[in-house]
C-alpha positions in Angstrom: 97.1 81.5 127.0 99.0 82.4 129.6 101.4 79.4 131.4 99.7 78.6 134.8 96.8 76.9 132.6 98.8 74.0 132.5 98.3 73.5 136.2 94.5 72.8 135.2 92.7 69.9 135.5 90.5 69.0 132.4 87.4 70.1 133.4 88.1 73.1 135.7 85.5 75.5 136.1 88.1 78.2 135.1 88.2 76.4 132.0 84.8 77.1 131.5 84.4 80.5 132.0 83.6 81.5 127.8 81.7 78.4 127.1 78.1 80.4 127.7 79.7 82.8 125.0 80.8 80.6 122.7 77.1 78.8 122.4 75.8 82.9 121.0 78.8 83.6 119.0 79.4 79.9 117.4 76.7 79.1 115.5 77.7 80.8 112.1 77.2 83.6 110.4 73.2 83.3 110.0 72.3 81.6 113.3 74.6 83.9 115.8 73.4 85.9 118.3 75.5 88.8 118.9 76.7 90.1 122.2 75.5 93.0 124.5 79.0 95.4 125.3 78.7 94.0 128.8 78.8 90.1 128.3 81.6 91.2 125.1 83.5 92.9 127.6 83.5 90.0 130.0 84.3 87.8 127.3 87.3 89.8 126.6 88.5 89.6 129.8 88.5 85.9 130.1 90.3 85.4 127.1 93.0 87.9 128.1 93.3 87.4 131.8 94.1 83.5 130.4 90.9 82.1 132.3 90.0 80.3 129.0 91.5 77.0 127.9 93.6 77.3 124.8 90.6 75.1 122.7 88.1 78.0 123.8 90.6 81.3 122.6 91.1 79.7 119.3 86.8 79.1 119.2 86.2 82.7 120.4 88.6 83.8 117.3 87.7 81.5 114.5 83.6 82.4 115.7 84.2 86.1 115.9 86.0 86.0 112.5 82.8 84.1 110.8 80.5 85.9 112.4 81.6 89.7 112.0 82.0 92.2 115.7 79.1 94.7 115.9 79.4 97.8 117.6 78.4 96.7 121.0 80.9 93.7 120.6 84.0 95.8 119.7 82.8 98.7 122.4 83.0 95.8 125.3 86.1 94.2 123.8 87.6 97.8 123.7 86.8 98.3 126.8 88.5 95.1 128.4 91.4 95.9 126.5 92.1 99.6 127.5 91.9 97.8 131.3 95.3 96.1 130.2 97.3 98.4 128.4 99.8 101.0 129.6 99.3 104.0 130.0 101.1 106.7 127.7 100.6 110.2 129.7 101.2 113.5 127.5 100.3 117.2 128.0 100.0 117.5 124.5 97.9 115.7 122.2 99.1 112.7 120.2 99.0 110.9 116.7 98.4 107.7 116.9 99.3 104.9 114.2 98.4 101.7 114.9 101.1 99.9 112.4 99.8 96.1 111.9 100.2 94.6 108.6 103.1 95.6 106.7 103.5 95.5 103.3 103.8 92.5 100.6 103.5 94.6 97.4 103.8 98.3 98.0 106.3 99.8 100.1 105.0 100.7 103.4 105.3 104.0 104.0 103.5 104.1 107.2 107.4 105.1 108.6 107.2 108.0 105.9 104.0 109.6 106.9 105.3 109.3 110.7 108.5 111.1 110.6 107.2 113.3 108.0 104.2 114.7 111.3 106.9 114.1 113.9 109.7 116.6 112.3 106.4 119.3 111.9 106.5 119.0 116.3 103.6 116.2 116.4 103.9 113.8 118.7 103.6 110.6 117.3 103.1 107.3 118.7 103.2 104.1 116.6 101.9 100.6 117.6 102.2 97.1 116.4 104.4 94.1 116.0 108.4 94.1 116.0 108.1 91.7 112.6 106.3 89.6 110.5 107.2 86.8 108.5 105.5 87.4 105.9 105.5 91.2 105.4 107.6 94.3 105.6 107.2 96.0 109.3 107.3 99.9 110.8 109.4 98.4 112.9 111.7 97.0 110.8 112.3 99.7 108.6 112.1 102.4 111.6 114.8 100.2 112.8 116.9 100.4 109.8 116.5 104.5 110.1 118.5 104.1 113.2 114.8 104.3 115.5 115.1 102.2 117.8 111.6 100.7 119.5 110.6 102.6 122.5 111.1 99.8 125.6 109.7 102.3 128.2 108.1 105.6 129.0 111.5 107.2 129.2 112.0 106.3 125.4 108.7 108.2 124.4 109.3 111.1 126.3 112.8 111.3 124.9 111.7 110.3 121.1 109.2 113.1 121.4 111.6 115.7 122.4 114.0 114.5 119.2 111.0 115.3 117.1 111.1 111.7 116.3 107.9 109.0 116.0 108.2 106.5 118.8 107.2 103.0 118.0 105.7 100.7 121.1 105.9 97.2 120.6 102.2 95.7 121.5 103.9 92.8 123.5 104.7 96.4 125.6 101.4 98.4 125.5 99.1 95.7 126.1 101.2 92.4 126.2 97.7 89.8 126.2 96.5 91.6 123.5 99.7 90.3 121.6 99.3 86.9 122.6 95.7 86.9 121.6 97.0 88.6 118.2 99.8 85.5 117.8 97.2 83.0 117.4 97.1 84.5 113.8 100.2 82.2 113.4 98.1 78.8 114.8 94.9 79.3 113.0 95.7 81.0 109.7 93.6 83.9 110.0 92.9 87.7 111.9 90.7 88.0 114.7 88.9 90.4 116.7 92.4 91.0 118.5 93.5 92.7 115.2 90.7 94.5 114.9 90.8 96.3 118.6 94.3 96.8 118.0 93.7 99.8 115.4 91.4 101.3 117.6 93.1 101.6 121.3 93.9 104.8 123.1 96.7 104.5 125.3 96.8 108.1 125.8 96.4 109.9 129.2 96.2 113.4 129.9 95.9 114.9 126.3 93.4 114.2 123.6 94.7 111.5 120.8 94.0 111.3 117.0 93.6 108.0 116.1 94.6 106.6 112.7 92.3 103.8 111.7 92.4 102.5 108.7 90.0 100.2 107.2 90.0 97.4 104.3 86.3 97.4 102.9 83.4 100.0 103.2 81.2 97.9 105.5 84.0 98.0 107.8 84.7 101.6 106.9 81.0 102.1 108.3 81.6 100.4 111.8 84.5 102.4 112.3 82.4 105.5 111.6 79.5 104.4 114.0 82.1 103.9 116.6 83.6 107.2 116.2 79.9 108.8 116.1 78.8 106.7 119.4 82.3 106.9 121.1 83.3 110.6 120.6 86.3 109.3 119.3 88.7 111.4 118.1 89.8 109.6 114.6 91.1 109.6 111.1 89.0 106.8 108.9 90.8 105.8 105.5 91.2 102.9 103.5 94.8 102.8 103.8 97.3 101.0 102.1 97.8 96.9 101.7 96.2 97.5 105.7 98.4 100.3 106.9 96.4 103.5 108.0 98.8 105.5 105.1 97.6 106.9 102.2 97.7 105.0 99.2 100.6 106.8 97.1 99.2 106.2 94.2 95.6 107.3 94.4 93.7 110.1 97.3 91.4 107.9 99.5 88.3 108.9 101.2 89.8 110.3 104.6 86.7 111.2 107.0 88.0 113.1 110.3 86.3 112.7 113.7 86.4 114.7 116.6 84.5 114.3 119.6 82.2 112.1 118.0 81.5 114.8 115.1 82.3 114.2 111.8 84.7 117.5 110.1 84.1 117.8 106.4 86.7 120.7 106.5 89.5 117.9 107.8 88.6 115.2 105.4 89.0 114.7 101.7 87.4 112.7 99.0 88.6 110.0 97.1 90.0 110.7 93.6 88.0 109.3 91.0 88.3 108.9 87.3 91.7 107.5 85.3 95.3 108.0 87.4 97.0 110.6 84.7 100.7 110.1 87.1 102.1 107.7 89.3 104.8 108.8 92.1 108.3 107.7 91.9 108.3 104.4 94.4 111.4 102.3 95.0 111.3 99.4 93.0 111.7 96.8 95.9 109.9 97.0 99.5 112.2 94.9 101.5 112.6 97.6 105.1 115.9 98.6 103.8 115.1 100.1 100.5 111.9 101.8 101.8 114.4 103.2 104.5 116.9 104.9 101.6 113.6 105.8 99.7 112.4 107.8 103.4 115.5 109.5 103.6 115.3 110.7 100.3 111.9 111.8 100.6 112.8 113.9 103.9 115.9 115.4 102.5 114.1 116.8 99.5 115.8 114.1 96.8 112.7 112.7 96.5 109.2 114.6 95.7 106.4 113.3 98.6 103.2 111.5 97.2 100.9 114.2 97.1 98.2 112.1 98.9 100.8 111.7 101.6 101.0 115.8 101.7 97.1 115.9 102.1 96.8 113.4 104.5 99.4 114.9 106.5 98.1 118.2 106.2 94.3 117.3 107.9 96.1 115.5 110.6 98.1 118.3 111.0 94.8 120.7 111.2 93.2 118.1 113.3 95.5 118.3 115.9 95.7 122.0 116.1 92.1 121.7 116.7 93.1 119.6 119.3 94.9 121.8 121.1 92.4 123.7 121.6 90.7 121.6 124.2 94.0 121.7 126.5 93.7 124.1 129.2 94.7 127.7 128.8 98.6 128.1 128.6 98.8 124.7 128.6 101.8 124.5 125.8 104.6 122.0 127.4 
């Protein structure tokens, strides 16, 4: 992936490196063997230190996406991962939204739910791509707010202190992680990339709420297993078209972790039976109209989606319980 494998001769042992990985993880969804966290967490960093040929990234992806990640797979790629981003350090704790599909048929309102913690004094880091071809970005329609992406720590520390969200590009937190994430474009479909992506912590010196949403309930499970065996600190939803927001429309299961235990006073059930009233949504979801329909919504000329409200009110609780773990007079 990365451009001194041109300088390798077919053949070179560095070239190699993943194919003893690739004979477990290949062989399909019934005959594959999964991974222990320690060989998944070499694996990882083969394929993101570039030590695999370009052949063997796109075979570790299109495997991994047959196959499904267990719990020890996405704990070592995790793991590998965290190695290579940048730190974010914070001496309060943070909300973090990993932003990474966009919209195609809702308006995302991932923008909406950020600004709407940041203005209550939460700090609030979002992460994901600048744009996407094929759906409607944070980062585009942040951009169209007048937020500009944060290009260094400086810019967190200063979006923070406007009471504004600030939005890391991944080619920024964790740059081989987005080059792993732009095969995507080459082979057609998500990988295990994607999948880490939600779930990163970036975070040092403060305890972070993690976001994570999730697009079908055996997924949903993983997430929760990770959170259980981890002692993550995370919010698990099935968000919206992908993006960890609520679904304006209809309340979705939200299930709060902290250290590893699950809150039942910080989550909320899914509304069930017929929807009785729909919200007022703009009519088209290109970034600029969801922009003018955020600006409306924070000015009061537009009422919030009440799921929106209660998803915003248990992060807000979760983080106050947060707090709590900082040391004593420990408020800056």
């Amino acid at each position: 992936m990365g451009p001194h494998l041109a300088k390798l001769a077919p053949g070179d042992p560095l070239q190699m490196s993943i194919a003893v990985y690739l004979k477990d993880i290949g062989r399909g969804a019934a005959g594959a063997r999964a991974l222990s966290i320690d060989a998944a967490r070499t694996l990882m960093r083969e394929v993101l230190d570039g030590r695999a040929s370009p052949a063997q990234t796109g075979a570790f992806v299109m495997a991994m996406r047959m196959k499904g990640e267990t719990l020890d797979e996405l704990t070592g790629f995790l793991d590998a991962v965290h190695e290579r981003c940048v730190a974010v350090p914070s001496t309060q704790p943070v909300v973090l939204i990993p932003s990474y599909n966009g919209s195609r048929k809702l308006p995302n309102l991932t923008p909406l739910l950020a600004l709407w913690l940041a203005r209550e004094g939460l700090r609030v880091l979002v992460h994901g791509p600048l744009a996407d071809p094929n759906r409607v970005t944070t980062a585009q329609i942040l951009q169209d707010l007048g937020l500009a992406a944060a290009l260094q720590s400086l810019d967190i520390a200063q979006a923070w202190a406007r009471r504004e969200p600030a939005y890391v590009p991944t080619r920024l937190l964790c740059p081989p992680l987005q080059a792993l994430m732009d095969l995507r474009h080459a082979l057609g479909v998500r990988g295990p990339g994607h999948t880490v992506a939600k779930m990163i912590n970036p975070v040092v010196g403060a305890p972070a709420l993690r976001i994570v949403n999730h697009t079908h309930p055996e997924f949903g499970a993983l997430m929760a297993a990770w959170a259980q065996r981890s002692g993550a600190d995370a919010m698990l939803l099935r968000g919206t078209e992908g993006e960890p927001v609520a679904d304006p429309r209809r309340q979705p299961r939200v299930d709060t972790w902290l250290g590893g235990q699950l809150h039942p006073e910080l989550s909320l059930a899914a509304q069930e039976g017929v929807l009785t009233e729909l919200p007022l949504l703009p009519r088209e979801i290109d970034a600029a109209s969801t922009a003018v329909y955020v600006q409306e919504v924070l000015s009061g000329m537009r009422p919030v989606p009440p799921p929106l409200v209660r998803q915003a009110a248990q992060i807000t609780a979760a983080v106050a319980a947060l707090q709590q773990r900082l040391p004593q007079g420990k408020t800056a």
